[in-house]
PyMOL Python script that loads the backbone (N, CA, C, O; Angstrom):
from pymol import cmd

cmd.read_pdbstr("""\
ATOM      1  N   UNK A   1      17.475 -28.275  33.753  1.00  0.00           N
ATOM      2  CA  UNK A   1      16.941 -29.483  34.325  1.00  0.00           C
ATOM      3  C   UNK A   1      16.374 -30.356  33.205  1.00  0.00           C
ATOM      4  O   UNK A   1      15.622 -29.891  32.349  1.00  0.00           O
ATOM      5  N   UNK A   2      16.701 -31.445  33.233  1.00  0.00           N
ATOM      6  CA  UNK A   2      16.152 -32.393  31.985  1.00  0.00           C
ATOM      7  C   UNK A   2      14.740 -32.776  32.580  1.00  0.00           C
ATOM      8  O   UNK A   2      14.676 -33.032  33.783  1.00  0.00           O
ATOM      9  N   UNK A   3      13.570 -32.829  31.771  1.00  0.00           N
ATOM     10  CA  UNK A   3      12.327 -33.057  32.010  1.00  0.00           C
ATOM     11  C   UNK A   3      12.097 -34.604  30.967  1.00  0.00           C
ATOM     12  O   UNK A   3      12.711 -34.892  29.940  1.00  0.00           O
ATOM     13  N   UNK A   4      11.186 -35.268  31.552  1.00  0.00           N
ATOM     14  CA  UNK A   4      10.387 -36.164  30.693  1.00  0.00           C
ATOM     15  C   UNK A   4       9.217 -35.508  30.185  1.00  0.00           C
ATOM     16  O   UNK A   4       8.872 -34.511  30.820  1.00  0.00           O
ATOM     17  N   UNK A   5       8.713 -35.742  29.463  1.00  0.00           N
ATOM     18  CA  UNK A   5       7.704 -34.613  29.135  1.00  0.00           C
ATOM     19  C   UNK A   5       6.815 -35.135  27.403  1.00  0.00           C
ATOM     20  O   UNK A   5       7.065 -36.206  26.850  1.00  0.00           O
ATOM     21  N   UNK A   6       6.231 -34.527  27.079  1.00  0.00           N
ATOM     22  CA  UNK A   6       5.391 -34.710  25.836  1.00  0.00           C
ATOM     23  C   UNK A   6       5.314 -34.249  24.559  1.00  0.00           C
ATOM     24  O   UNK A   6       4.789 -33.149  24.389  1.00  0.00           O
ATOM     25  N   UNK A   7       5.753 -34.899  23.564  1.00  0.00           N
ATOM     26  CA  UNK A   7       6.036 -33.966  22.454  1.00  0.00           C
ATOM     27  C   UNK A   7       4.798 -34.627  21.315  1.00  0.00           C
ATOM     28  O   UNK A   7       4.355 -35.742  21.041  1.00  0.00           O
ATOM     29  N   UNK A   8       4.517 -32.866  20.766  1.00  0.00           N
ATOM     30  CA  UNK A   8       3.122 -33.534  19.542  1.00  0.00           C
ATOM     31  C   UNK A   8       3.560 -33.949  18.803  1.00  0.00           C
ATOM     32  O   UNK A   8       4.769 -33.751  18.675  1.00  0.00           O
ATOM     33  N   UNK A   9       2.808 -34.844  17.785  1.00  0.00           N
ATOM     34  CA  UNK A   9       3.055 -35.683  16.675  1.00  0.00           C
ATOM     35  C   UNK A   9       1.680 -35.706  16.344  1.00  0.00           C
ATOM     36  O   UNK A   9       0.829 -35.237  17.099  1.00  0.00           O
ATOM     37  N   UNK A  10       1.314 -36.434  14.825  1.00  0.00           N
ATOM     38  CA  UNK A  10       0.143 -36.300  14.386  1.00  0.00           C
ATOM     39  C   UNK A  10      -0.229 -35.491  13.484  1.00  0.00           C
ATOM     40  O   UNK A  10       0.573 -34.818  12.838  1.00  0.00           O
ATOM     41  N   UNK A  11      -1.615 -35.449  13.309  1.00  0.00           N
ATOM     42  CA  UNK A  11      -2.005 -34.325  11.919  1.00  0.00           C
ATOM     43  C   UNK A  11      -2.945 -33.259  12.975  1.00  0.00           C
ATOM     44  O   UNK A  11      -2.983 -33.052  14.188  1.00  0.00           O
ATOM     45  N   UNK A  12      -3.673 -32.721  11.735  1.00  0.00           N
ATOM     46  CA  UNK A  12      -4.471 -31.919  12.259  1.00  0.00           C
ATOM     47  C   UNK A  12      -5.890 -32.206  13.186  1.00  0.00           C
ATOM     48  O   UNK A  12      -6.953 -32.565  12.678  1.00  0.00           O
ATOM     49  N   UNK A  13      -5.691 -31.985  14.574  1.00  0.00           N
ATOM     50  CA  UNK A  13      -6.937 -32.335  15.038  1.00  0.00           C
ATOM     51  C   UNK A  13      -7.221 -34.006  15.239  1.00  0.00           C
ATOM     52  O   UNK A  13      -8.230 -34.625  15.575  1.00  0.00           O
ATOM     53  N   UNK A  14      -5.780 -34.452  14.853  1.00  0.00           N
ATOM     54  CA  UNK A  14      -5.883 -35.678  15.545  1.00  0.00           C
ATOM     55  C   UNK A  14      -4.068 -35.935  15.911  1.00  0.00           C
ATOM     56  O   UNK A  14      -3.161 -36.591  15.399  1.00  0.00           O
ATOM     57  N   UNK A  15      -4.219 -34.947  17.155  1.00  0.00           N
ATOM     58  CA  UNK A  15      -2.591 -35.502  17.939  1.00  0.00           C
ATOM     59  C   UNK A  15      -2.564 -36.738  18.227  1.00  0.00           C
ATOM     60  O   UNK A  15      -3.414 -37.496  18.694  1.00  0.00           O
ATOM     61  N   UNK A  16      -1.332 -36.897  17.853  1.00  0.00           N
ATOM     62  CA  UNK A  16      -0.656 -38.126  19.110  1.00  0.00           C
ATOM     63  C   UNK A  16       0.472 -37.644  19.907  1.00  0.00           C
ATOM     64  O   UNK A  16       0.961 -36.569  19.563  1.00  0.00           O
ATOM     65  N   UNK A  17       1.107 -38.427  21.198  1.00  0.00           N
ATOM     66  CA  UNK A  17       2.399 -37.832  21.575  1.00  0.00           C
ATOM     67  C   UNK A  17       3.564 -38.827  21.699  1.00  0.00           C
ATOM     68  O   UNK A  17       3.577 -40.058  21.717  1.00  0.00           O
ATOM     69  N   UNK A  18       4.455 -37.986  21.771  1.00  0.00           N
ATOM     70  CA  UNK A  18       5.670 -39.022  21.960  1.00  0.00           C
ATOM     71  C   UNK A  18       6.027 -38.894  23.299  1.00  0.00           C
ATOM     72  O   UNK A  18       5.436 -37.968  23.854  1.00  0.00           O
ATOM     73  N   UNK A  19       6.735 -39.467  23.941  1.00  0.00           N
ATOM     74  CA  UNK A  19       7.076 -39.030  25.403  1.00  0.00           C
ATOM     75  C   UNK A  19       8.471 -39.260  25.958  1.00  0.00           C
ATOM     76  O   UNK A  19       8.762 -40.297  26.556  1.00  0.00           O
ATOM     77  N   UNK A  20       9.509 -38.056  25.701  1.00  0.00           N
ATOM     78  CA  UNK A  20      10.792 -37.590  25.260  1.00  0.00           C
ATOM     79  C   UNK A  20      11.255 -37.519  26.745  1.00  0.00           C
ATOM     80  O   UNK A  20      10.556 -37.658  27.749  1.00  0.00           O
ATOM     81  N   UNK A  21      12.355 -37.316  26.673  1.00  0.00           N
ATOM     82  CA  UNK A  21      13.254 -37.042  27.704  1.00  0.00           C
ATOM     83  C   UNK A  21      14.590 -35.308  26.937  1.00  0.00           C
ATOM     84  O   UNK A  21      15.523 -35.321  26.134  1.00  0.00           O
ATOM     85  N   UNK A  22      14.071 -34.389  27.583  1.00  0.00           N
ATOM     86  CA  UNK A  22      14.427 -33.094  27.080  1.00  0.00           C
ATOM     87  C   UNK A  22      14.912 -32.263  28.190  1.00  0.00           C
ATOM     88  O   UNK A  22      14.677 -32.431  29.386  1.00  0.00           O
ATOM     89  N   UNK A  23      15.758 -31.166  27.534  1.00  0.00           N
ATOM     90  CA  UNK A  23      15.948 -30.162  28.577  1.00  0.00           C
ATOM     91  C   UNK A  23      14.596 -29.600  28.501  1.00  0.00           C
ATOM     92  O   UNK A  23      13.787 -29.852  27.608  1.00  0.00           O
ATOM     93  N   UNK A  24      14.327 -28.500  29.916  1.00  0.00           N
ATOM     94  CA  UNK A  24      13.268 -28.365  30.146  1.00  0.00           C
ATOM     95  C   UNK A  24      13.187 -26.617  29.586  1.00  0.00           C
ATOM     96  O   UNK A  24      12.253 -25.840  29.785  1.00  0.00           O
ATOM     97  N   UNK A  25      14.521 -26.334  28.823  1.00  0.00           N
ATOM     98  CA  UNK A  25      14.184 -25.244  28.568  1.00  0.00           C
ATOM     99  C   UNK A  25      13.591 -25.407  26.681  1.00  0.00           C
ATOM    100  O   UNK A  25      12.981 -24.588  25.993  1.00  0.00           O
ATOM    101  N   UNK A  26      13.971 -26.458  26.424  1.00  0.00           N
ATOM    102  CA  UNK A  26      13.679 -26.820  24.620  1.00  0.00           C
ATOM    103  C   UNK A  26      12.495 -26.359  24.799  1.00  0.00           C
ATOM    104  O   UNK A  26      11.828 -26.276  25.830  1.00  0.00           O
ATOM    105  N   UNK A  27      12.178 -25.942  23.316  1.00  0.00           N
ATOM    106  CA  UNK A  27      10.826 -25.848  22.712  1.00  0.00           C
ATOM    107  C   UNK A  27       9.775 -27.446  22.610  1.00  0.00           C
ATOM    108  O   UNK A  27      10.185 -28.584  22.386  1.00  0.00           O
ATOM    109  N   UNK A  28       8.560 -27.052  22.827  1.00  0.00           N
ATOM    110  CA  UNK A  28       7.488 -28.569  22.875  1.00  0.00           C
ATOM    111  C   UNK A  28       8.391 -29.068  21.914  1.00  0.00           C
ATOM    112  O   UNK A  28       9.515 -29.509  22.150  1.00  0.00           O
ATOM    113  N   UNK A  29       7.944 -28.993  21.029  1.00  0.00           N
ATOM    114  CA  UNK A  29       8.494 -29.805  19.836  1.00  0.00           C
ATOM    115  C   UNK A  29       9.897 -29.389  19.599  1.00  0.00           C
ATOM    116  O   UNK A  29       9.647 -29.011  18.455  1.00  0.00           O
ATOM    117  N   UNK A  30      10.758 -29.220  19.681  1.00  0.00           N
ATOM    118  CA  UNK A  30      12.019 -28.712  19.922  1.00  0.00           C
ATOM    119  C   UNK A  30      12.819 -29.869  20.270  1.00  0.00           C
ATOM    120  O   UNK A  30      12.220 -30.819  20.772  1.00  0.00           O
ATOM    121  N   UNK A  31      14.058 -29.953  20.091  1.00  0.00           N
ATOM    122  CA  UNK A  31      15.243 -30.744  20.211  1.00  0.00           C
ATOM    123  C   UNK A  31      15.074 -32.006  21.673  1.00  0.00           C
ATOM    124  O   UNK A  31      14.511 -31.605  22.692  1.00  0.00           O
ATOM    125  N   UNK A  32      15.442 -33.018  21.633  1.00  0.00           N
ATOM    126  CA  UNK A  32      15.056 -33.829  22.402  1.00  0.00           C
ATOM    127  C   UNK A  32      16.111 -34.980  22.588  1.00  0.00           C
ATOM    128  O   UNK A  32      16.806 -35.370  21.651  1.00  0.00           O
ATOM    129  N   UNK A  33      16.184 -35.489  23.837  1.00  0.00           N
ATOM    130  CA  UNK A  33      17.586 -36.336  24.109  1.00  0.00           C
ATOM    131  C   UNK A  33      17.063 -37.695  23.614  1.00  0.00           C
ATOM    132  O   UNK A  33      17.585 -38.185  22.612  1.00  0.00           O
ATOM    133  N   UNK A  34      16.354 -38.150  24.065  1.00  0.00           N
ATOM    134  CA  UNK A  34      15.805 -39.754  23.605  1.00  0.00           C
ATOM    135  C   UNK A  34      14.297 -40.255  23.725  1.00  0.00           C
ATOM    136  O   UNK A  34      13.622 -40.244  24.755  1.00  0.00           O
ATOM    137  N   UNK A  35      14.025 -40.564  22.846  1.00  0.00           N
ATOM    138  CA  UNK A  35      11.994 -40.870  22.953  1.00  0.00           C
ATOM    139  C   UNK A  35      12.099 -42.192  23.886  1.00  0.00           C
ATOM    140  O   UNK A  35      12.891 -43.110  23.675  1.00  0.00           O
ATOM    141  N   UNK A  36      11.359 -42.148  24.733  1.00  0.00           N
ATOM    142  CA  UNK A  36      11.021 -43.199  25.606  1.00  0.00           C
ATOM    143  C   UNK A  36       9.521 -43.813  25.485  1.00  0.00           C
ATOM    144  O   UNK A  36       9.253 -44.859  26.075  1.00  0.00           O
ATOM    145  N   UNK A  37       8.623 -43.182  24.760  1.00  0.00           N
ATOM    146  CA  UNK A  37       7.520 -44.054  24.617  1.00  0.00           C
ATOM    147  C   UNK A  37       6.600 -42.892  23.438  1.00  0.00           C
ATOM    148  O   UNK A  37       6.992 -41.883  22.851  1.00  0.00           O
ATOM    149  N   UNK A  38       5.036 -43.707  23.454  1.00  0.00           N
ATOM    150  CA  UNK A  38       4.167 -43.281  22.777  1.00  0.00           C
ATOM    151  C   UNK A  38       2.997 -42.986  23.805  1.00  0.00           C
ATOM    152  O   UNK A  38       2.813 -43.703  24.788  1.00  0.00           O
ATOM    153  N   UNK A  39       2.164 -41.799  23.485  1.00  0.00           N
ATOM    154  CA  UNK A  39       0.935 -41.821  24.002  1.00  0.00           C
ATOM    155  C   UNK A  39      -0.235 -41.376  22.862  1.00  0.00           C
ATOM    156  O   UNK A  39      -0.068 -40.337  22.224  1.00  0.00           O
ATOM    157  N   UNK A  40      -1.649 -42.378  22.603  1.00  0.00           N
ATOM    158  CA  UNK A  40      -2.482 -41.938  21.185  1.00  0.00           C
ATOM    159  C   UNK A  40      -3.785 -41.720  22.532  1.00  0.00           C
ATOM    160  O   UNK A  40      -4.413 -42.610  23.105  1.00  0.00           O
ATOM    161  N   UNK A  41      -3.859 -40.354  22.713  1.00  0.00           N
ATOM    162  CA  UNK A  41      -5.360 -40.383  23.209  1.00  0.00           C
ATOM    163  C   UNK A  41      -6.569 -40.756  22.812  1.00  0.00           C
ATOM    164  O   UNK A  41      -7.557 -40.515  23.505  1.00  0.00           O
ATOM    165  N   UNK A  42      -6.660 -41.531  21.393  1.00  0.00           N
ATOM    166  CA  UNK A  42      -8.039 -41.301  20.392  1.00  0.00           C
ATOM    167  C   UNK A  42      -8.489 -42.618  20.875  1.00  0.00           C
ATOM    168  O   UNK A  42      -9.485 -42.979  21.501  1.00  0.00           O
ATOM    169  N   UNK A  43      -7.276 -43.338  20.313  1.00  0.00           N
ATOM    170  CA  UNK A  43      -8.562 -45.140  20.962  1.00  0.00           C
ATOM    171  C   UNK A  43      -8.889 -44.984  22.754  1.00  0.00           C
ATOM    172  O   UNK A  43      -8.427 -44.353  23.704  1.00  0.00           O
ATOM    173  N   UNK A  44     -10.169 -46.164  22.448  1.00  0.00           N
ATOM    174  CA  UNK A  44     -10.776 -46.231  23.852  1.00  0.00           C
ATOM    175  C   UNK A  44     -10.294 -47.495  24.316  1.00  0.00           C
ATOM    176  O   UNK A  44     -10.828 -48.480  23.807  1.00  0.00           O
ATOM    177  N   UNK A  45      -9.224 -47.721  25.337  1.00  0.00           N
ATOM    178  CA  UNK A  45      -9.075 -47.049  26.193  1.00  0.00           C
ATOM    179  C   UNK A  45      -7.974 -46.545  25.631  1.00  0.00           C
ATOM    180  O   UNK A  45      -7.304 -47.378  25.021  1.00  0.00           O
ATOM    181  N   UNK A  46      -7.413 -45.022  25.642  1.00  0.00           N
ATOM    182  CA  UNK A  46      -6.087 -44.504  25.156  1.00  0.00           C
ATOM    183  C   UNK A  46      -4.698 -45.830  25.293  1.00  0.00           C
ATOM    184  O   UNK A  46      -4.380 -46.783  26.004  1.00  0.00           O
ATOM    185  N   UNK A  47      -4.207 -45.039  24.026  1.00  0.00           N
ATOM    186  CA  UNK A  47      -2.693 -46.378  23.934  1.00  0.00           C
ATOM    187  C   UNK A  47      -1.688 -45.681  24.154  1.00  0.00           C
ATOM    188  O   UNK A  47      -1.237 -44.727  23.521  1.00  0.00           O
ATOM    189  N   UNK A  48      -1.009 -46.642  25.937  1.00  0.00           N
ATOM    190  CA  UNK A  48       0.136 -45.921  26.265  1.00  0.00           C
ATOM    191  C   UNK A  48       1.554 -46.854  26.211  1.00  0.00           C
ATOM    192  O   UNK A  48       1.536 -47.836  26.954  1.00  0.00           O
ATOM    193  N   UNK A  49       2.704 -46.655  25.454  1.00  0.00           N
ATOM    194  CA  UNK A  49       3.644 -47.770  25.387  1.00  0.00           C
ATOM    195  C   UNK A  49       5.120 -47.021  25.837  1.00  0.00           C
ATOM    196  O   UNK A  49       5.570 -45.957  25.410  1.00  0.00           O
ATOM    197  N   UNK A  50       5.619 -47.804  26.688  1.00  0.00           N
ATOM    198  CA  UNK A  50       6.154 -46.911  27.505  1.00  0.00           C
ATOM    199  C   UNK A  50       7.724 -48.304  27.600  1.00  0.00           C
ATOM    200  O   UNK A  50       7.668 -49.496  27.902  1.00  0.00           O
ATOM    201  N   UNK A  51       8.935 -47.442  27.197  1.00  0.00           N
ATOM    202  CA  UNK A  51      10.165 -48.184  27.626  1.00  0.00           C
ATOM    203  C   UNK A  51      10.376 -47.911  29.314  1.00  0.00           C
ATOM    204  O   UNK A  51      10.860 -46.824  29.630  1.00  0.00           O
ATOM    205  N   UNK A  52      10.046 -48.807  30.310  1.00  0.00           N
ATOM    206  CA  UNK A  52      10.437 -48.811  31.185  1.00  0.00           C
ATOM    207  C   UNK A  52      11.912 -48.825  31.904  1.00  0.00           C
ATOM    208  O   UNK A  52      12.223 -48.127  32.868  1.00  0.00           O
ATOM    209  N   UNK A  53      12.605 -49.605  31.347  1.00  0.00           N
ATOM    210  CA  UNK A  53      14.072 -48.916  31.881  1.00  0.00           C
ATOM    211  C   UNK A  53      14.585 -48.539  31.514  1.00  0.00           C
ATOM    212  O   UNK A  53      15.772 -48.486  31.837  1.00  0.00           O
ATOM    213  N   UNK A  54      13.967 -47.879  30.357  1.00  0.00           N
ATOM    214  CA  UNK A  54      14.889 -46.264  29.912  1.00  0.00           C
ATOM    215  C   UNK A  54      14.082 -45.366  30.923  1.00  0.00           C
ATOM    216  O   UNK A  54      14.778 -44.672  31.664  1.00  0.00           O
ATOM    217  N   UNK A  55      12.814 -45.286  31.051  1.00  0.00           N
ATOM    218  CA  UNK A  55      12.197 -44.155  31.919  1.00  0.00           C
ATOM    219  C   UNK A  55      12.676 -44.395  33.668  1.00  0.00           C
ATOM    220  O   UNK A  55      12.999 -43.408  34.330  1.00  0.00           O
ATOM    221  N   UNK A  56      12.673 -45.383  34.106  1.00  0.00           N
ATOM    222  CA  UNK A  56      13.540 -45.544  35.154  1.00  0.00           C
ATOM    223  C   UNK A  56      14.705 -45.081  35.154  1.00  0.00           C
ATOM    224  O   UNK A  56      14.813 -44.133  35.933  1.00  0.00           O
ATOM    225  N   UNK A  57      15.853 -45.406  34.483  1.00  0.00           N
ATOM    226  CA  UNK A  57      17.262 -44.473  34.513  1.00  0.00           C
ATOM    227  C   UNK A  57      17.307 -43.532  34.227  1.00  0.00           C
ATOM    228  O   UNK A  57      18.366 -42.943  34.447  1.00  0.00           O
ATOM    229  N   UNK A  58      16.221 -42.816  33.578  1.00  0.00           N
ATOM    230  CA  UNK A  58      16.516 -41.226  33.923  1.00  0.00           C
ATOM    231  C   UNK A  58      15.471 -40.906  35.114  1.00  0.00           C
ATOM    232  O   UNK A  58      15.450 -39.682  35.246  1.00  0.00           O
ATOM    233  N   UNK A  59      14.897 -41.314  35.715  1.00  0.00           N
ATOM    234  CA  UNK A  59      14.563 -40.721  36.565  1.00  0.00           C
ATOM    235  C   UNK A  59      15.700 -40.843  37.618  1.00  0.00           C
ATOM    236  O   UNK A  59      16.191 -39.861  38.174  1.00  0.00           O
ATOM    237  N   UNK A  60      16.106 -42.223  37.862  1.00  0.00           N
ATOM    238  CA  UNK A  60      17.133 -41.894  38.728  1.00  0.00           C
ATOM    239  C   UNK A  60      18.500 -41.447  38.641  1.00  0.00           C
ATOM    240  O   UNK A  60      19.307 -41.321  39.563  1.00  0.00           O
ATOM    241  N   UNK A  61      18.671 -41.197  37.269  1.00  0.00           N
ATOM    242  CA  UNK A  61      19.598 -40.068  37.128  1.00  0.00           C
ATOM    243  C   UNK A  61      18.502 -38.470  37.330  1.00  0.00           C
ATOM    244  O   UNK A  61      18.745 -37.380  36.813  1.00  0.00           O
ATOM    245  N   UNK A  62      17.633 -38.723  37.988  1.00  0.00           N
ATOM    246  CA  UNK A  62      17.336 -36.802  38.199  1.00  0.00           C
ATOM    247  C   UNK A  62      16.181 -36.597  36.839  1.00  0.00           C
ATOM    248  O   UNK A  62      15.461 -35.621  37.052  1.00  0.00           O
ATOM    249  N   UNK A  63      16.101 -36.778  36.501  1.00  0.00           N
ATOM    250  CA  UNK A  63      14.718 -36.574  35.176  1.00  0.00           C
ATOM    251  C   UNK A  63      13.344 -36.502  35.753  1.00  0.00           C
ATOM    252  O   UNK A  63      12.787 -37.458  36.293  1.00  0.00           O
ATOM    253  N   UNK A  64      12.780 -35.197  35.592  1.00  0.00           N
ATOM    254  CA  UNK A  64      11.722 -34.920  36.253  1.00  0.00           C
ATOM    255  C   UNK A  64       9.991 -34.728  35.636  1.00  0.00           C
ATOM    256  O   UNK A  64       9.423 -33.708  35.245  1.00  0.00           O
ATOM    257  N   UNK A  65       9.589 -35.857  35.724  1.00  0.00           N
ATOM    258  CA  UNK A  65       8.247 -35.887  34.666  1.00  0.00           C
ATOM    259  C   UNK A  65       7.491 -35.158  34.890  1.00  0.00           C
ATOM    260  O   UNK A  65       7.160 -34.936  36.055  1.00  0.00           O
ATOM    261  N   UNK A  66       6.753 -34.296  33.474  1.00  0.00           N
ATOM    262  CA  UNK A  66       5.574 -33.288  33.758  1.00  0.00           C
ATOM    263  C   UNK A  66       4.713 -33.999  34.162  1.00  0.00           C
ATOM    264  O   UNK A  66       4.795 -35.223  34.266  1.00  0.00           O
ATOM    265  N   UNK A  67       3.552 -33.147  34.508  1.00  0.00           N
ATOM    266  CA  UNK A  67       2.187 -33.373  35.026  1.00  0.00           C
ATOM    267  C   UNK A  67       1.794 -34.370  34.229  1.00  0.00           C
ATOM    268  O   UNK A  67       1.647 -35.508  34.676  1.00  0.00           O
ATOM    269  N   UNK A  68       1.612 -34.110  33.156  1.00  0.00           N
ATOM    270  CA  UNK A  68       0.929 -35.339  32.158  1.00  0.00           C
ATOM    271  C   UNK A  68       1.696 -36.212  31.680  1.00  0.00           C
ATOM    272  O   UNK A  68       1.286 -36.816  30.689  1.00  0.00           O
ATOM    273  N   UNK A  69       2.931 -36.523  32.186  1.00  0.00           N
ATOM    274  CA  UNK A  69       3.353 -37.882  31.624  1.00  0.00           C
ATOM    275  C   UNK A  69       3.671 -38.814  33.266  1.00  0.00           C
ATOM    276  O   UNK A  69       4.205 -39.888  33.545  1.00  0.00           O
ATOM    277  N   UNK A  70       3.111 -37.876  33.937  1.00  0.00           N
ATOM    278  CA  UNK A  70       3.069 -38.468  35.674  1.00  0.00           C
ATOM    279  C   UNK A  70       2.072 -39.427  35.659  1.00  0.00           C
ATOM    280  O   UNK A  70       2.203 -40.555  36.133  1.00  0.00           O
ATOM    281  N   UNK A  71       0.862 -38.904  35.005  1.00  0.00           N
ATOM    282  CA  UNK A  71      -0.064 -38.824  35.304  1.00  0.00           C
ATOM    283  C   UNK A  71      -0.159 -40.589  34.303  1.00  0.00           C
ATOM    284  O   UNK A  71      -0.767 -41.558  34.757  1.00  0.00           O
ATOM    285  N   UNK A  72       0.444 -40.595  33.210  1.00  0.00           N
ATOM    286  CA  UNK A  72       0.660 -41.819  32.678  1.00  0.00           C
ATOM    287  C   UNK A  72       1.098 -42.493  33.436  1.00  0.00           C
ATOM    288  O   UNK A  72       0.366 -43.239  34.086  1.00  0.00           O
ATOM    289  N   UNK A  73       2.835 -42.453  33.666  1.00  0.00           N
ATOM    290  CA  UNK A  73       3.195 -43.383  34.484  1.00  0.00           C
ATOM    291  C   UNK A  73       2.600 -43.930  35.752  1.00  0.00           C
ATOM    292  O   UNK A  73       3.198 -44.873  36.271  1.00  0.00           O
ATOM    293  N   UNK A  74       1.589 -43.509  36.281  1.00  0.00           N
ATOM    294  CA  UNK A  74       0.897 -43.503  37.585  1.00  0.00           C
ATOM    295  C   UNK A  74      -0.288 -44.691  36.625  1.00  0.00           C
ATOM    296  O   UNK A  74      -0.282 -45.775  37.208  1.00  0.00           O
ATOM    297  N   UNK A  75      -1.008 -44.705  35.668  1.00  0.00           N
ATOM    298  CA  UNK A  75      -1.728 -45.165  34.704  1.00  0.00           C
ATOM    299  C   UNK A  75      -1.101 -46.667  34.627  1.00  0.00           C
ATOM    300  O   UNK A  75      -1.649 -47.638  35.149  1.00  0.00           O
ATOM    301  N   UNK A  76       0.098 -46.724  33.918  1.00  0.00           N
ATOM    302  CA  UNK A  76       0.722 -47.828  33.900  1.00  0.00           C
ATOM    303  C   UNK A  76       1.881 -48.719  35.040  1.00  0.00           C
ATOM    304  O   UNK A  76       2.606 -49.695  34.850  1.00  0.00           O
ATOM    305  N   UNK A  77       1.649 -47.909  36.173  1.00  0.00           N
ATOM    306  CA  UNK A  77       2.076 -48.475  37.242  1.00  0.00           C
ATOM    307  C   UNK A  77       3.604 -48.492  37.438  1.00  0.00           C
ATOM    308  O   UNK A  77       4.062 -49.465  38.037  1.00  0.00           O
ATOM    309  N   UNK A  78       4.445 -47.542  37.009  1.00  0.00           N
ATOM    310  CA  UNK A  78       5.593 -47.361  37.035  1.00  0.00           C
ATOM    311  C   UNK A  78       6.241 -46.422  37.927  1.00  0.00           C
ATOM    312  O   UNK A  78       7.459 -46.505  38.081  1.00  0.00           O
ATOM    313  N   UNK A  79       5.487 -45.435  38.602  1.00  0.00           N
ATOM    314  CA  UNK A  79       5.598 -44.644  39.704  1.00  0.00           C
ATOM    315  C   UNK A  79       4.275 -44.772  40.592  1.00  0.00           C
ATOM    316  O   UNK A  79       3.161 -44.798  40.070  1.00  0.00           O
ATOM    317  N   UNK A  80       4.447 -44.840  41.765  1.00  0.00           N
ATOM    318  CA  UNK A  80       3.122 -44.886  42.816  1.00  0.00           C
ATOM    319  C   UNK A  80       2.421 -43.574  42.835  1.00  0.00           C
ATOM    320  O   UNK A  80       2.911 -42.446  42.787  1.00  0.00           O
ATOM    321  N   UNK A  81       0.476 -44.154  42.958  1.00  0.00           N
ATOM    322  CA  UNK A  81      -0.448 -43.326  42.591  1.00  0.00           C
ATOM    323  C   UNK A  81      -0.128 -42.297  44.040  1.00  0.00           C
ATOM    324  O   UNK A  81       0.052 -42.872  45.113  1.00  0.00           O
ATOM    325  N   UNK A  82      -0.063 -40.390  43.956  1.00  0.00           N
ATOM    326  CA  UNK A  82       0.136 -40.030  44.979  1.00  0.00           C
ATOM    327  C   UNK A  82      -1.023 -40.021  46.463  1.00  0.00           C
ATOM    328  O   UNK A  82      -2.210 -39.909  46.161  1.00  0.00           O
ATOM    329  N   UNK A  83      -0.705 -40.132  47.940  1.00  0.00           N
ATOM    330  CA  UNK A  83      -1.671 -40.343  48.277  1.00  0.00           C
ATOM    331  C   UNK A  83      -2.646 -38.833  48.020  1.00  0.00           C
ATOM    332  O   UNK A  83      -2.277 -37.707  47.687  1.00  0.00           O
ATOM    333  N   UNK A  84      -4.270 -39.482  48.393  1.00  0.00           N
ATOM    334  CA  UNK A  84      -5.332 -37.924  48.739  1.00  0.00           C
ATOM    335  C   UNK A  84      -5.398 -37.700  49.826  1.00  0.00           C
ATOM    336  O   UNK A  84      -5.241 -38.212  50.934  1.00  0.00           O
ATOM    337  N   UNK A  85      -5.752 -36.539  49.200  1.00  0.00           N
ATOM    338  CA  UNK A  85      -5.853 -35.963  51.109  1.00  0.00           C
ATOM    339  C   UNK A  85      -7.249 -36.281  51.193  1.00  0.00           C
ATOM    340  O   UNK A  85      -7.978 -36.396  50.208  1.00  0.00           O
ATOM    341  N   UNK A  86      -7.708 -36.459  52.713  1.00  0.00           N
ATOM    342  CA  UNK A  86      -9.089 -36.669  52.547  1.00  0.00           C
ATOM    343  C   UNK A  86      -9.190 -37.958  53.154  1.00  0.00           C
ATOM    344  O   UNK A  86     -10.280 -38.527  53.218  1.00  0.00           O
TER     345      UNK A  86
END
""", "prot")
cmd.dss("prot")
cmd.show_as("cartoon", "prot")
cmd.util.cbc("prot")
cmd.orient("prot")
């Protein structure tokens, strides 16, 4: 299954990520089909830069984003926030 997902970059103790489009069996940092954006957690407010219709066509070709790059796109308004229960 191809995943969108998060790959480290950076030095020591100060990551950044890239945010790849991979099989979901690759290693984190491991082989990767195409970078679709950046994520730097350090500045306030974190810097997220994100190719939108590259991340759109693979999703609708089937590309299934982890937790934490959901959790971006939900951030930058590219997939809807899920509802709460409650």
């Amino acid at each position: 299954m191809v995943r969108i997902r998060l790959r480290r970059a950076g030095g020591k103790k100060h990551p950044s990520y890239r945010i790849v489009i991979a099989d979901q069996r690759a290693a984190r940092d491991g082989s990767f089909i195409e970078q679709v954006g950046t994520y730097d957690p350090f500045p306030d407010p974190p810097e997220i830069k994100l190719n939108e219709d590259k991340i759109n066509k693979w999703i609708k070709n089937g590309a299934q984003p982890s937790a934490s790059v959901t959790t971006l796109l939900q951030i930058k308004g590219i997939i809807p926030k899920a509802a709460t229960n409650g």
